[in-house]
C-alpha positions in Angstrom: -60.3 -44.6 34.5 -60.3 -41.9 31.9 -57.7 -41.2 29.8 -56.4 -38.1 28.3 -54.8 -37.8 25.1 -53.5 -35.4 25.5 -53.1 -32.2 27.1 -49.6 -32.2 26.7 -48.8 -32.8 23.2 -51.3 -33.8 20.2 -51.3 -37.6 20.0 -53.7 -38.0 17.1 -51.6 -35.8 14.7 -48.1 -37.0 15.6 -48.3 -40.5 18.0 -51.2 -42.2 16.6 -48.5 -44.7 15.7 -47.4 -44.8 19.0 -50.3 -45.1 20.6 -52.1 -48.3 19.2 -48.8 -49.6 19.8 -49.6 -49.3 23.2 -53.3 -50.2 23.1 -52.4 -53.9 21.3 -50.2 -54.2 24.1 -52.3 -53.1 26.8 -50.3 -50.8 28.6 -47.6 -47.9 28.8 -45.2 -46.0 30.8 -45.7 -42.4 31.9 -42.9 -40.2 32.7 -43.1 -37.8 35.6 -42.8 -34.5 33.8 -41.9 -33.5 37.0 -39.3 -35.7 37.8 -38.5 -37.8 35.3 -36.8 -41.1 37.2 -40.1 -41.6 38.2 -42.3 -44.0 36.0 -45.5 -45.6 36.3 -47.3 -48.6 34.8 -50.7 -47.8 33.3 -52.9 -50.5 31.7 -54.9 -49.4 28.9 -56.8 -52.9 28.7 -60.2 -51.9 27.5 -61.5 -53.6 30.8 -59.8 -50.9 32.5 -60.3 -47.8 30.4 -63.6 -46.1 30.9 -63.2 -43.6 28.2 -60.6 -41.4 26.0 -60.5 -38.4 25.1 -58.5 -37.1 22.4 -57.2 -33.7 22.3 -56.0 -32.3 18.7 -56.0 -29.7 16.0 -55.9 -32.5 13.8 -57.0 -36.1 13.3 -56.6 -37.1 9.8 -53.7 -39.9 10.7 -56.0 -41.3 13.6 -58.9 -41.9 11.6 -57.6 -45.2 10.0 -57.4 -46.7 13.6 -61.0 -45.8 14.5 -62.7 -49.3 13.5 -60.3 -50.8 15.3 -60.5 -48.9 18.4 -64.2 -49.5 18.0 -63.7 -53.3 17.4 -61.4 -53.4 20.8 -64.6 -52.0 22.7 -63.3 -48.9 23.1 -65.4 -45.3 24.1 -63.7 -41.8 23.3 -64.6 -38.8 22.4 -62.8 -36.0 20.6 -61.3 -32.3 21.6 -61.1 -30.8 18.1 -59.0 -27.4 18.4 -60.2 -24.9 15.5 -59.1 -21.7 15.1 -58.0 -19.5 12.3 -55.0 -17.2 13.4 -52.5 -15.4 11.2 -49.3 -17.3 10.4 -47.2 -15.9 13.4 -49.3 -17.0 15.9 -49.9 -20.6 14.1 -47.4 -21.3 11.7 -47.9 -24.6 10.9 -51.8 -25.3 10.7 -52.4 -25.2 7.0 -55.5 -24.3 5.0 -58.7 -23.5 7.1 -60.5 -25.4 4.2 -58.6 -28.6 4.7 -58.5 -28.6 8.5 -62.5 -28.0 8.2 -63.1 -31.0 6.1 -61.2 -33.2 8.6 -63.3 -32.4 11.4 -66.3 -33.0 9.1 -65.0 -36.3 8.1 -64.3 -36.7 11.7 -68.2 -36.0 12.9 -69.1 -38.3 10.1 -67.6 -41.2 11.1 -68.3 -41.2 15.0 -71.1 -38.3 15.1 -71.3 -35.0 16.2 -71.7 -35.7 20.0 -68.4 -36.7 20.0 -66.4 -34.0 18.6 -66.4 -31.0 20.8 -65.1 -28.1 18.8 -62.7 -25.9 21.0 -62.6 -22.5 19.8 -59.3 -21.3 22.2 -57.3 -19.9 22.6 -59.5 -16.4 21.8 -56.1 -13.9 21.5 -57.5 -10.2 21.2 -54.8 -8.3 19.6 -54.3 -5.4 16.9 -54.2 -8.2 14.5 -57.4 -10.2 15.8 -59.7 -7.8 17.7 -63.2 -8.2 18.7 -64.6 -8.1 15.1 -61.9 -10.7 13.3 -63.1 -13.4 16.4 -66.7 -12.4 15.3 -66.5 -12.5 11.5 -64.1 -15.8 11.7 -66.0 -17.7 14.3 -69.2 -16.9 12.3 -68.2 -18.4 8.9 -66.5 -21.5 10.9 -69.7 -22.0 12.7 -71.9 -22.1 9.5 -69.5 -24.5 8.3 -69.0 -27.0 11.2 -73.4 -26.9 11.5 -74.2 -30.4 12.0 -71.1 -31.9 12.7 -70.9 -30.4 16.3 -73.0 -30.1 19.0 -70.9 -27.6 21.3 -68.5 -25.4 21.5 -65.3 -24.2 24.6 -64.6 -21.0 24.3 -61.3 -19.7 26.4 -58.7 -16.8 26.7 -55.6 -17.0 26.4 -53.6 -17.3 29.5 -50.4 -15.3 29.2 -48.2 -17.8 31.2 -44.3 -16.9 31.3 -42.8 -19.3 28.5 -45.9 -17.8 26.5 -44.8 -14.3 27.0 -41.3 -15.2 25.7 -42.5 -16.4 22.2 -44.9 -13.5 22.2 -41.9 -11.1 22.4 -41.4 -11.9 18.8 -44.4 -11.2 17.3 -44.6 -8.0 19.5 -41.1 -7.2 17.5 -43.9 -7.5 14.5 -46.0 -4.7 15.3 -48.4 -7.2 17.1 -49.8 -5.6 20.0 -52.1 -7.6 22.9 -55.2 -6.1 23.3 -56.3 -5.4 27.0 -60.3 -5.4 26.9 -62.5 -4.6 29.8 -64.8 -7.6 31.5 -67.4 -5.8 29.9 -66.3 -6.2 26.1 -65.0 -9.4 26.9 -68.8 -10.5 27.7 -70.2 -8.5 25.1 -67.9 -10.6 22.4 -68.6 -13.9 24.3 -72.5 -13.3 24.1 -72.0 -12.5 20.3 -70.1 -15.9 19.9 -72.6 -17.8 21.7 -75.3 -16.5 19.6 -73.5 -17.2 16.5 -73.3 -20.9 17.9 -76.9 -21.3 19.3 -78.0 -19.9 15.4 -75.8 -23.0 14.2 -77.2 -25.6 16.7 -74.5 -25.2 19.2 -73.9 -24.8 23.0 -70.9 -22.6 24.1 -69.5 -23.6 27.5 -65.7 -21.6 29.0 -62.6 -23.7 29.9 -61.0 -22.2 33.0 -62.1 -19.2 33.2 -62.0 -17.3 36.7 -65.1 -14.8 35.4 -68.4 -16.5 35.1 -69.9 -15.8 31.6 -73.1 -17.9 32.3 -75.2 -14.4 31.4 -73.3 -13.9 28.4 -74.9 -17.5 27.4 -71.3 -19.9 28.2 -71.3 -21.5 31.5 -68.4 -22.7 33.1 -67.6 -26.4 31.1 -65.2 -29.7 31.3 -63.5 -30.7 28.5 -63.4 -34.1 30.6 -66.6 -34.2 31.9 -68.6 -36.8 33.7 -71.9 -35.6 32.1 -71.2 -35.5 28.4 -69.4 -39.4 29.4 -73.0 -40.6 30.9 -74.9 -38.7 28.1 -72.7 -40.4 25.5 -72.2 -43.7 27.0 -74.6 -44.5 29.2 -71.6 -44.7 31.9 -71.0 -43.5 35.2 -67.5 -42.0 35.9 -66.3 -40.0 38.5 -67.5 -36.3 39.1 -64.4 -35.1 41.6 -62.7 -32.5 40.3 -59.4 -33.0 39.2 -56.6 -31.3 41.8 -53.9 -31.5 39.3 -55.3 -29.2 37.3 -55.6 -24.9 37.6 -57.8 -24.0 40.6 -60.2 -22.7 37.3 -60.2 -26.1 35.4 -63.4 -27.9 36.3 -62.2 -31.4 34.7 -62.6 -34.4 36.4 -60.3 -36.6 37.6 -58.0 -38.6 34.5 -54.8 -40.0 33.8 -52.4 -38.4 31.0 -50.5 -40.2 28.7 -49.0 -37.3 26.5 -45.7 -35.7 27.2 -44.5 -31.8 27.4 -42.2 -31.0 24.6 -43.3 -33.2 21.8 -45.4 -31.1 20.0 -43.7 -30.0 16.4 -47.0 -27.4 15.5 -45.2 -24.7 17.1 -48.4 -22.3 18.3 -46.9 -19.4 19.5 -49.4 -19.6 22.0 -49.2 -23.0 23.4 -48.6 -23.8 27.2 -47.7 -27.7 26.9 -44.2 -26.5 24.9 -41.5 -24.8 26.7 -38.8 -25.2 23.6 -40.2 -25.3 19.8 -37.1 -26.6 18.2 -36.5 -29.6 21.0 -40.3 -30.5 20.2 -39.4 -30.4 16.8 -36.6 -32.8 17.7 -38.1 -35.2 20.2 -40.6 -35.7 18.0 -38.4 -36.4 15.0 -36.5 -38.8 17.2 -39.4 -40.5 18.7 -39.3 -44.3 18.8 -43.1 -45.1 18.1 -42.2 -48.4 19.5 -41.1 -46.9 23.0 -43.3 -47.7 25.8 -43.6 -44.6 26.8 -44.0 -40.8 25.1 
């Protein structure tokens, strides 16, 4: 079994607490997001845990709980979210510099294999056309040289609850930028290049258009390959169906929870209400079974 932590909110940053908790007692609860009278039992025994994998933007208050992890017999790897957008569309990230140095320190202590750095999501607007992603991604590249092996690239996906926060940066003067498939392959072959000159690969998350020729093939962020390539361990290759039609993840269980995220990305998918995951995660019992 594989388990993800998280798509839905960013464990490392805010739960670490939480969740080794949960790993010294070997299990937790999930909530239906869905329906949320339903419950289920998940062990996270390390008998029964293939591998996790960690999704953040940043891991500084999980790093004191690696050796342990690694004494339990634990595997995981790392999702590392890096970008560098203007305040109104991240408004709580922090200096580039700092966030940098954690994901070095990050690469340091478990290697570089196992921190995949996500570039996404790419926003084209009149604030961060073509030529900001290309400048930016090229001076964060140089910088993360060594400590990662590869890179997902993705669009933004302009979902309804998105579109509501964007109205007020559009109030701003921001305006979304509408690119043709052509430009968009033309600025994913420049990133790619940018990453193969820093010893990277570039795979997409998602995406419906194939950018192999532009140098990105279609990629997992859970994926069966990089697992055996890391571990030496077989897990499943099925595709998960929970996921979009797009997503070519395999097959895991979540343990995160929608609207407990405080970082407030203007952007982000997993949070419908900024201020009530500002609250939740205030009020969060890191003793709870469950998220």
């Amino acid at each position: 079994m594989i388990i993800s932590a998280s798509r839905r909110t960013d464990i490392p940053a805010y739960y670490s607490e939480w969740l080794m908790h949960r790993i010294r007692s070997g299990y937790c609860e999930i909530v239906n997001p869905f329906n949320p009278n339903q419950i289920s039992r998940l062990s996270l025994k390390p008998a029964d845990v293939d591998v996790i994998v960690f999704w953040t933007r940043n891991a500084a208050p999980m790093l004191p709980h690696l050796t342990e992890l690694d004494e339990m017999g634990y595997r995981y790897y790392f999702l590392y979210t890096l970008i560098d957008y203007p305040e109104c569309f991240e408004p709580r990230s922090g200096p580039l510099e700092k966030r940098l140095g954690v994901f070095k320190t990050l690469a340091g202590r478990i290697g570089p294999a196992r921190v995949v750095w996500r570039y996404d999501p790419l926003i084209l607007s009149n604030i961060t056309p073509t030529d900001y992603h290309i400048r930016t991604f090229s001076e964060m590249a140089r910088s993360l040289q060594g400590h990662t092996q590869r890179c997902i690239l993705s669009l933004l996906d302009l979902y309804a609850k998105t579109k509501r926060r964007m109205r007020a940066v559009w109030s701003q003067g921001v305006k979304m930028l509408e690119p043709s498939r052509t430009e968009i392959a033309e600025l994913m072959a420049a990133l790619c290049g940018t990453a193969a000159n820093n010893a990277m690969e570039c795979f997409t998350c998602a995406e419906a258009q194939d950018f192999s020729s532009s140098g990105a093939p279609s990629g997992k962020c859970i994926d069966n390959e990089l697992i055996e390539q890391l571990f030496a361990l077989k897990v499943t290759a099925r595709k998960d169906p929970h996921q979009r039609k797009a997503c070519c993840c395999v097959i895991s269980r979540d343990i995160g929870a929608y609207d407990t995220c405080p970082a407030g990305c203007i952007y982000c998918y997993a949070t419908a209400d900024h201020d009530r995951a500002s609250r939740h995660c205030r009020e969060h019992n890191p003793l709870s079974t469950s998220l």
